[in-house]
N, C-alpha and C positions, 0 to 999 in steps of 0.2 A: 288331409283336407285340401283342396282344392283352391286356389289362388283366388279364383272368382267369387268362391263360397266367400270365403274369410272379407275379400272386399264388400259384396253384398254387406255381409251380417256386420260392418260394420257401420254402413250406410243405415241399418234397420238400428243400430242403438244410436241413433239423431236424425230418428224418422222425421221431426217437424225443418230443422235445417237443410236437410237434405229435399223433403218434399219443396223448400220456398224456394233454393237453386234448382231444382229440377223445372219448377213451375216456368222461373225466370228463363231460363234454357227454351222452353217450350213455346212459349209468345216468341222470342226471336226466331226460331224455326218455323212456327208457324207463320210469321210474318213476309221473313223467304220464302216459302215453300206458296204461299199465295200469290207472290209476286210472279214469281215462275208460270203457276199454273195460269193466269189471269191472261198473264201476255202471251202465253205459249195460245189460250184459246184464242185472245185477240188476232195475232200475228196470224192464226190459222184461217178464222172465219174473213180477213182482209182479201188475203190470198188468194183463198176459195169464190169468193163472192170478186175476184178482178179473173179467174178461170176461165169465165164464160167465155170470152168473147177476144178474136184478135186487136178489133180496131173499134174506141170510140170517134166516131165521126162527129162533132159541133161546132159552132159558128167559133169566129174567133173571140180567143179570150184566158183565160186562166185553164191550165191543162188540167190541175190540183183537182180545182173546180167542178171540172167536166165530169170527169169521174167518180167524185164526190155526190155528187148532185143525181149523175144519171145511173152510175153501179151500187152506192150506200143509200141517194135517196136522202144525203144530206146537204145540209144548205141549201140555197137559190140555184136557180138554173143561170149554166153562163148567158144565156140567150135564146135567140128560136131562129130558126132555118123557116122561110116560107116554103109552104108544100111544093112550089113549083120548082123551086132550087132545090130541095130535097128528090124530086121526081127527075129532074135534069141527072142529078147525080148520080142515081141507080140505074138509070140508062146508059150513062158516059160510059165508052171504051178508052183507056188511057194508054198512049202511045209509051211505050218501054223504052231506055234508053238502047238498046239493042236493034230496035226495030219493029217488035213485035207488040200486037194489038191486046190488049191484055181484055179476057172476056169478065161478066160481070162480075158480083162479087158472088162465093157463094151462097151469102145469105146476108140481108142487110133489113134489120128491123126496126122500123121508127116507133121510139118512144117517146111521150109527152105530158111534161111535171103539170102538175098546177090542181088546186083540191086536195080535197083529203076529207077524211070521213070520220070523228071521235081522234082524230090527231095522227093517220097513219094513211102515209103516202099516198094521194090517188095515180094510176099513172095509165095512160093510154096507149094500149098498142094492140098489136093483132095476133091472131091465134098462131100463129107460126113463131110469137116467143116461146111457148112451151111445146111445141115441135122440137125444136133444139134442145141439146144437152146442155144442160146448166155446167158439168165439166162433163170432162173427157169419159166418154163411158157412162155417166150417169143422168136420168133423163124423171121429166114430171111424169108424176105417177098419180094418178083420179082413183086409182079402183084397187090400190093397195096400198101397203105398210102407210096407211091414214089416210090416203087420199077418200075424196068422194065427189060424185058427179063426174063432170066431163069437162071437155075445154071451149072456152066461148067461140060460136061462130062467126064468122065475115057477115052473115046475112042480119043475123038478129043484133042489131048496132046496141040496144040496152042489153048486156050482157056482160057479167062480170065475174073475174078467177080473184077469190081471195087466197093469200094467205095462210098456213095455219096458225101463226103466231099473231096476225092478224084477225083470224075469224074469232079465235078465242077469247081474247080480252074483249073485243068487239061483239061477244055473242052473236053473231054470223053464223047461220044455216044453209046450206040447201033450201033453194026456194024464197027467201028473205028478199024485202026490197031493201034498199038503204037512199036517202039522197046525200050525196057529194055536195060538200061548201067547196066555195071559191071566194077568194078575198083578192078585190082588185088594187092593192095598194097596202102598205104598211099600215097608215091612216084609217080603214076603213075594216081594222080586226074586229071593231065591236060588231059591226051592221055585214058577215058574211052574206053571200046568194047562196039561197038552197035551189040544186037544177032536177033535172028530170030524173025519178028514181031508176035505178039499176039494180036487177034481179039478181041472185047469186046462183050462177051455173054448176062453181067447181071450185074445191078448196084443196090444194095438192098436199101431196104428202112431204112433210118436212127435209128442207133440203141444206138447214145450214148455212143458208147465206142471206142475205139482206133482203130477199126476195120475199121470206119466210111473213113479216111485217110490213107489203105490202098490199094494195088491191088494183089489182089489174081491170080494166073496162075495155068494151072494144072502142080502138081509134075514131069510129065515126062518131057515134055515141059520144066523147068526149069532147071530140068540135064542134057539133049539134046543141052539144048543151053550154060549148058557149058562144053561141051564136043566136041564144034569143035577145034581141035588145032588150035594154036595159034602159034607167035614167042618166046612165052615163053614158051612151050610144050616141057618138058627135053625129048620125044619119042612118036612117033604118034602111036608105041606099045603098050601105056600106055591102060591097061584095063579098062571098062566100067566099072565096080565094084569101081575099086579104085577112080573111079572119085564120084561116087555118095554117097551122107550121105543127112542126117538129122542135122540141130540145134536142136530141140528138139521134143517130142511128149504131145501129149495136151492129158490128160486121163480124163474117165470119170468112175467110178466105179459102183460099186453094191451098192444104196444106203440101201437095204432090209438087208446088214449084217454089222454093223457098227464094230465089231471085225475084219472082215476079212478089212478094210478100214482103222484102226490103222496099220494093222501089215504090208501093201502090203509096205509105202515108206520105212521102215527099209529093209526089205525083198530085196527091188529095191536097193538099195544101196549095198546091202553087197553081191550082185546078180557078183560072176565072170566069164569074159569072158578070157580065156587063163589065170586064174591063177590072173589075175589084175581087180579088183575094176574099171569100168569104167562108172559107174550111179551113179546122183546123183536124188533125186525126193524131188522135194518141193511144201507145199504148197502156190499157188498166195496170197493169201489171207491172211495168216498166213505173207509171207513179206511186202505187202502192208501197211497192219498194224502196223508193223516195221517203214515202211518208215514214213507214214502220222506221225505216233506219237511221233516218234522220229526226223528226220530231218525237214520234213514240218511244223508240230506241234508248234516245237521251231519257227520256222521262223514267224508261223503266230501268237505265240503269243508275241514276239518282235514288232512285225505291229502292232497288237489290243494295246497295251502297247503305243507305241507311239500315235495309234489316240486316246485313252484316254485322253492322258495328255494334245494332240491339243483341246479337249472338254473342259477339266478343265481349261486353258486359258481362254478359249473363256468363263468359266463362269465369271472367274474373272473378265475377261472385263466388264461383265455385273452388278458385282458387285459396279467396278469403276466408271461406266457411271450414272448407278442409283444414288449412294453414294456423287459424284461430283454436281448430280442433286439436291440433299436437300437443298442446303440452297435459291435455288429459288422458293423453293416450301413450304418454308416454311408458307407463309403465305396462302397458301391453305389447308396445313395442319388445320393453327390454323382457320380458316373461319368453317372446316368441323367438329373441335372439337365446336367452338361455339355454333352451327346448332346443338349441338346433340350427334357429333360420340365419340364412348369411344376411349379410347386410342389403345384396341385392332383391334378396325375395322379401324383404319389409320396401324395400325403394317399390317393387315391381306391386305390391297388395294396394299402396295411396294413388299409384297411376293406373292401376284397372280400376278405382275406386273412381276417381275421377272419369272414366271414361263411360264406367255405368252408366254416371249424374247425370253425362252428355248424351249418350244415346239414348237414354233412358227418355231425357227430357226430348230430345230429339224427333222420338217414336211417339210421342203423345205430341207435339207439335205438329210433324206430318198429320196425322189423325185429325187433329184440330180443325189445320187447315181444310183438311177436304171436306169434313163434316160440315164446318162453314160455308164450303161452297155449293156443298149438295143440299142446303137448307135454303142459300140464297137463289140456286140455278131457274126454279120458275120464275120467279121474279126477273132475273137479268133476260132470262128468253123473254119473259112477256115485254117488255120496257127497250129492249134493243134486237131481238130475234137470235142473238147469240144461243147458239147451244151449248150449256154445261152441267157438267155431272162431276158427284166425288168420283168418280174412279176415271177422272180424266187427268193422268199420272205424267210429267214430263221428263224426259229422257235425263235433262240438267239436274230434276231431283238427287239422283244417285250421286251428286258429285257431293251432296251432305253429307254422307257416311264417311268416307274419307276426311273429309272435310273437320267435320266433327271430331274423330277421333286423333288428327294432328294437333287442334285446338285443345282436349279435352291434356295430349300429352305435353305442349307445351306448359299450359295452367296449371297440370298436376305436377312438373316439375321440382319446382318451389320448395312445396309441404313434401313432397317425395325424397329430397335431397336432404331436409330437417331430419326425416325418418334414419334417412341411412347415417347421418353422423350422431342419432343418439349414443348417449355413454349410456353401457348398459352397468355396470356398477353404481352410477350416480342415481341413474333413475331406480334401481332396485333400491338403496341406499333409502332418497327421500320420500319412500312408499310407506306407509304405516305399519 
């Protein structure tokens, strides 16, 4: 009979102890195996959603910020660029340290926070964001894999690209009006302005990235509507210039000259308007990286650390149950030694025994986990735009296998080592 058989079927004569360490096994795995997947999607969707674009360009202030605020669409904006600084700036040719006149950018898109509609981003910009590839090779899609309608024009200023993860919770159609709140101050959340409604043109097809959750308007349209006075309008003199700006511009460069691509964000920076430094340009990617490995990093490996130590429990239990189990067993031990077995094939039957418990519980933990997450995944898309699914597997998974089964050999050492120095005359002896 088979080494494995005999471990099995011993495990099956203390089906209830074996089931409570398996179970205990299986929440620690599971616990792991969630933390992995959770981060592996976070770390990815960060990533992906800082891809877009070479260079955030905004006013000075916090980098974190910038990109926070202009790529995720969270927190406050660092500030606002007046349109005219903003217009200077996509004209400006900037002199290279070499000599050369560097021409403009390839692409440089102003976007602009502020609003929001049922609690999801409003953001102002123009039809030439979704021209561009969200990454490398992948671009908004209207008219397939989910998209529908088309992309907002320059001319028709109410016009607006939702979201898929936005249009959904929001019940957002093709053809729907919506109006945008704006709240001018902390103070003043109770009493929002509702502005001029915006049509829905286009709801693209899911892309994974923060974009997913929010709703795009055209630029005019979005300074028009705040530019009706109001009863906090110090003067309905007040100029249409000064009312309008930019949070930031989303650049794309000349990938063909990667000198002229080092020197453009120093260059942006040290760029003055009236005598004053009022640019800052960071890379997304460059603080993402910041973030994940610095704050999130630490977080997630605090999480991995603790569901470690829930795994190493649940071995020990398995240690304890097996271990508490020998001296019932002993006289099948000594039955198997008389029949034949050396002393290492009783040691070798309590360590595949334990290694079962382990993987066993192991493979229903995996399971767990993901079933978990593929129950929880509408929900995390709808609520943050993240996309997740059970069969979104991390490559770090596989280090449980091994893993496990070095844990399950240590733990089963113990009760396996008892096995091997039974006396096989004592125990036949005090058998009835």
């Amino acid at each position: 009979m088979s080494l494995w058989l005999i471990a099995w079927r011993n495990i099956q004569q203390r089906s209830l102890a074996s089931a409570l360490t398996g179970l205990s096994m299986a929440l620690g795995v599971a616990l792991v195996a969630a933390v992995l997947v959770i981060h592996g999607v976070i770390d990815r969707s960060f990533r992906r959603g800082a891809q877009g674009y070479d260079l955030v360009v905004g006013p000075k202030g916090s980098p974190l910020q910038l990109v926070l605020n202009t790529v995720y669409y969270l927190g406050d904006p660092a500030g606002k660029i007046p349109h005219e600084h903003y217009v200077e700036l996509i004209s400006h040719r900037f002199q290279l340290p070499d000599g050369r006149v560097s021409p403009p950018f390839k692409a440089a898109i102003p976007v602009c926070m502020g609003g929001s509609y049922l609690g999801f981003p409003l953001v102002g910009t123009t039809p030439e964001f979704f021209e561009l590839s969200f990454m490398e090779g992948e671009h908004y899609q209207f008219t397939q894999w989910g998209g529908q309608g088309r992309n907002m024009e320059t001319r028709n200023i109410w016009e607006a690209v939702v979201g898929p993860a936005a249009a959904k919770a929001a019940n957002l159609k093709l053809g729907d009006q919506f109006q945008p709140r704006h709240t001018r101050g902390v103070e003043e959340e109770e009493c929002p302005e509702e502005h001029h409604p915006f049509t829905v043109v286009g709801i693209f097809a899911p892309t994974g990235t923060p974009n997913d959750r929010a709703i795009f308007v055209n630029i005019e349209g979005f300074w028009q509507m705040h530019e009706h006075p109001s009863k906090d309008t110090p003067s309905e003199e007040q100029t249409e210039a000064s009312r309008r700006f930019v949070s930031a511009v989303l650049v794309r460069l000349d990938e063909s000259d990667p000198t002229l691509n080092a020197a453009i964000p120093r260059l942006i920076e040290d760029y003055r308007i009236g005598g004053v430094q009022v640019f800052q340009a960071v890379h997304p990617s460059v603080e993402v990286t910041k973030l994940l490995e610095g704050i999130i990093g630490n977080v997630q490996l605090v999480l991995l650390i603790l569901a470690v130590l829930v795994v190493v429990v649940a071995g020990v239990g398995i240690l304890v149950s097996i271990y508490n189990s020998m001296n019932e067993r002993k006289h099948d031990i000594a039955v198997m030694r008389a029949l034949g077995a050396s002393r290492l094939t009783v040691m070798m039957v309590i360590l595949l025994e334990s290694i079962l418990l382990s993987l066993g519980g192991g493979a229903v933990g995996v399971l767990l986990s993901h079933g978990l997450v593929g129950l929880l995944g509408p929900i995390i898309t709808e609520h943050t735009g993240v996309q997740i699914s059970a069969l979104q597997f991390q490559v770090s998974e596989l280090v449980l296998i091994p893993g496990l089964v070095i844990l399950a050999s240590i733990v089963g050492y113990l009760p396996a080592a008892a096995a091997y120095r039974t006396d096989v005359a004592k125990a036949l002896a005090a058998s009835p």
